[in-house]
C-alpha positions in Angstrom: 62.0 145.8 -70.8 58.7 145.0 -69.1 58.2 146.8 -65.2 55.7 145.5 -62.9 54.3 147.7 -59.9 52.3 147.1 -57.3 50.1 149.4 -55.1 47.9 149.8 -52.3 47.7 150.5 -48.7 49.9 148.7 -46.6 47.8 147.9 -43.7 44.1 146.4 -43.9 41.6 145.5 -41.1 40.0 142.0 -40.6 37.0 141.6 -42.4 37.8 144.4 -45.1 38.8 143.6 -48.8 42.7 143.9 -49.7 43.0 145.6 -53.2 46.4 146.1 -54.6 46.9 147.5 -58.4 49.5 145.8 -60.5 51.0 148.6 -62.9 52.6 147.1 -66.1 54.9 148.9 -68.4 56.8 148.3 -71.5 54.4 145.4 -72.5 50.8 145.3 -73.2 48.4 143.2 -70.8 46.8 141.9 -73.8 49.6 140.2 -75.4 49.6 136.8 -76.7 50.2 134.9 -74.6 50.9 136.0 -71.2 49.3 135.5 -67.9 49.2 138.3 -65.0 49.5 136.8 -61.8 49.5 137.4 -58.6 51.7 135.5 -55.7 52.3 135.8 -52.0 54.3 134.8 -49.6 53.7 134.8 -46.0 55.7 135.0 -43.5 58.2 132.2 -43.0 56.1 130.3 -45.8 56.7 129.6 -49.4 55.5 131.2 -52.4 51.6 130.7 -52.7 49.8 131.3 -56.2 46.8 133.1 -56.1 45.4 133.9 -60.0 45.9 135.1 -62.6 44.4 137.3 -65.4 45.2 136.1 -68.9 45.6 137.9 -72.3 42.6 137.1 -73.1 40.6 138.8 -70.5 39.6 134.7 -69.0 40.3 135.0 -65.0 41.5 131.7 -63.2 41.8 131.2 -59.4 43.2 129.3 -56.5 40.7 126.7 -55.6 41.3 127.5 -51.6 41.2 131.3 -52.1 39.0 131.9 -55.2 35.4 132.4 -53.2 37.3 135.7 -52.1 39.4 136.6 -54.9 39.0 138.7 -58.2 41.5 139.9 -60.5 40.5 142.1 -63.3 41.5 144.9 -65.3 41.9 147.6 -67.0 43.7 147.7 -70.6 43.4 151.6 -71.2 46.0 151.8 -68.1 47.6 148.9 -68.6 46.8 147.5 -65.1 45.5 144.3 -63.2 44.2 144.7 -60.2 43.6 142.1 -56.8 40.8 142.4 -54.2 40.6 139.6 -51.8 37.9 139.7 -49.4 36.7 139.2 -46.1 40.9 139.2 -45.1 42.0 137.8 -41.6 45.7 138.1 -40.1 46.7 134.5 -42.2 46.5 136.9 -45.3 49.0 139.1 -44.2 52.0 138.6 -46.8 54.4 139.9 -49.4 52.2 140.3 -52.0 54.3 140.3 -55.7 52.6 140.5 -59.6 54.2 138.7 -62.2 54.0 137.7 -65.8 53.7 134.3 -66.7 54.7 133.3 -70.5 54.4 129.2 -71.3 56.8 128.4 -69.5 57.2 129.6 -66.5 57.4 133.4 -64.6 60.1 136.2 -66.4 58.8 139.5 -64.6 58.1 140.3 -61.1 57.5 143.4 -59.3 59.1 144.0 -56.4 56.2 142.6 -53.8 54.4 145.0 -51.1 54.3 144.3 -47.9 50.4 143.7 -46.6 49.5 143.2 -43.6 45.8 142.5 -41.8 45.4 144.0 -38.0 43.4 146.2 -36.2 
């Protein structure tokens, strides 16, 4: 079965960049053909896509989020990582990873809790 984890501090100041690490086990990040993603939701809001990272290595982003955002990877630790820049207090969210197949979304990991204040 496939596990998704995510990581990173908890707490980030305005103006800094969030970076969270999506760990990935029992399933290779370079599988055909799955898309790593990551979602948030803030608080009292509906679920908000951010990117992804496909199998390929090809990086795709929110049109209203992608002139701070960048996913990448790294296959020898079979992990995707998220850094979103320049963060104010409307960033503050659940933030969850998930795999995509055609489809739609089977795997999610259980979402960390960010939130942006000084």
């Amino acid at each position: 079965q496939v596990q998704l984890q995510e990581s990173g501090p908890g707490l980030v100041k305005p103006s800094q960049t969030l970076s969270l690490t999506c760990t990935v086990s029992g399933g290779s990040i370079t599988t055909n053909y799955y898309y790593w993603t990551w979602i948030r939701q803030p608080p009292g809001k509906g679920l908000e896509w951010i990117g992804y990272i496909a199998y390929s290595g090809s990086t795709y982003y929110s049109p209203s989020l992608k002139s701070r955002t960048s996913i990448s990877r790294d296959t020898s630790k079979n992990q995707f990582t998220l850094q979103l820049s320049s963060v104010t207090p409307e960033d503050t969210a659940v933030y969850y990873c998930a795999r995509k197949p055609p489809g739609g979304y089977d795997y999610w990991g259980q979402g960390t809790q960010v939130t942006v204040s000084s």
